[in-house]
C-alpha positions as CSV (number, residue, x, y, z in Angstrom):
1,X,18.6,-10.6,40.4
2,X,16.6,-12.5,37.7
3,X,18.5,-15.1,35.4
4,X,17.7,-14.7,31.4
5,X,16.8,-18.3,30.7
6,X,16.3,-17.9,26.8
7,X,20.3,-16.2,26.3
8,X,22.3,-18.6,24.4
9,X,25.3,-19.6,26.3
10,X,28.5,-18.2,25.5
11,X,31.3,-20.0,24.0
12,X,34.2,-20.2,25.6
13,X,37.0,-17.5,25.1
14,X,39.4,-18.3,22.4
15,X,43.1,-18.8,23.2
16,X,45.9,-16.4,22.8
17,X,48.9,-17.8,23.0
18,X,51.4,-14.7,23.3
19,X,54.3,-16.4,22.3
20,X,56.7,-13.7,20.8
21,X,58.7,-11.8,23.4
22,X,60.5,-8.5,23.0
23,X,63.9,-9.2,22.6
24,X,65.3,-5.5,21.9
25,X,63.1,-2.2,21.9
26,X,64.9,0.7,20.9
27,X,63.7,4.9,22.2
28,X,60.5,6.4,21.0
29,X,61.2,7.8,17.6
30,X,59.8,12.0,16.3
31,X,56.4,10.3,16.2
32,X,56.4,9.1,20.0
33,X,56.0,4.9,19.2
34,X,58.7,2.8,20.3
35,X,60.3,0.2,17.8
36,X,61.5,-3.1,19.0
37,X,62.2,-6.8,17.8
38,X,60.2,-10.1,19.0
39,X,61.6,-13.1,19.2
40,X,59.1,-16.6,18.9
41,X,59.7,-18.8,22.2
42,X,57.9,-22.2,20.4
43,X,59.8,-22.2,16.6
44,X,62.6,-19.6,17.1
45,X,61.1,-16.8,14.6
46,X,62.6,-13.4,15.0
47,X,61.5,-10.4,13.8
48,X,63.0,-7.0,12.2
49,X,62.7,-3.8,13.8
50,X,58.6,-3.3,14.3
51,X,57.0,0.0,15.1
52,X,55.1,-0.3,18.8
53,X,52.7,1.0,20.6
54,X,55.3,1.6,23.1
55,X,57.6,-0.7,25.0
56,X,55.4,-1.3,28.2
57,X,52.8,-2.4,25.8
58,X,54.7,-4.6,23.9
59,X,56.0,-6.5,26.5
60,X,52.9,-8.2,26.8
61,X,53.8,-10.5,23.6
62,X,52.4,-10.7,20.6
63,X,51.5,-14.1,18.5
64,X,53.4,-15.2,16.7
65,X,52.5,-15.3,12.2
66,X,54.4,-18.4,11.6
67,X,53.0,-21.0,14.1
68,X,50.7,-19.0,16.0
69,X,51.6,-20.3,19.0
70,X,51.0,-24.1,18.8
71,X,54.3,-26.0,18.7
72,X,52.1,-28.6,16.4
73,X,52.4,-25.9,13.7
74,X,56.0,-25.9,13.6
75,X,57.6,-27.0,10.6
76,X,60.8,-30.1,11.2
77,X,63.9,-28.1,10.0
78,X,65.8,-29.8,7.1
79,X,69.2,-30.3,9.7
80,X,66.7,-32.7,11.6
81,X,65.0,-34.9,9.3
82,X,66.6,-38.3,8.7
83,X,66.0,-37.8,4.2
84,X,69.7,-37.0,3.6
85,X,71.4,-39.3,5.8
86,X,72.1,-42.6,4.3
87,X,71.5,-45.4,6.9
């Protein structure tokens, strides 16, 4: 086997941090998907009822659309932050 010398080197794969879990999936509807709700494990997001692929494939995760997986990108809640609380 002969090594291509002049090939740039690959970066390295990108991250996918599946951090939404199924947290209900409910029977295949008339058009044969599945529909279930996700839940975010890092800032708590939930979802609505989501047409699937199916449940086996789902259960995989997804990422998550408000933090994407990186607690960094989670918001403070406004029950946490010390602005309101005279000290």
């Amino acid at each position: 086997m002969q090594l291509d010398l002049f090939r740039k080197p690959r970066r390295p794969a990108k991250r996918n941090p599946r951090t939404m879990g199924v947290v209900d999936a409910g029977t295949p509807g008339a058009g044969g998907r599945a529909y279930v709700r996700f839940e975010c494990a890092v800032c708590g997001h939930e979802t609505d009822w989501l047409r699937g692929r199916s449940v086996t494939a789902e259960m995989k995760g997804r990422v998550c659309p408000v933090c994407q997986g990186d607690p960094a990108n989670v918001k403070p809640s406004c029950a946490s932050s010390d602005e309101g609380n005279p000290s």
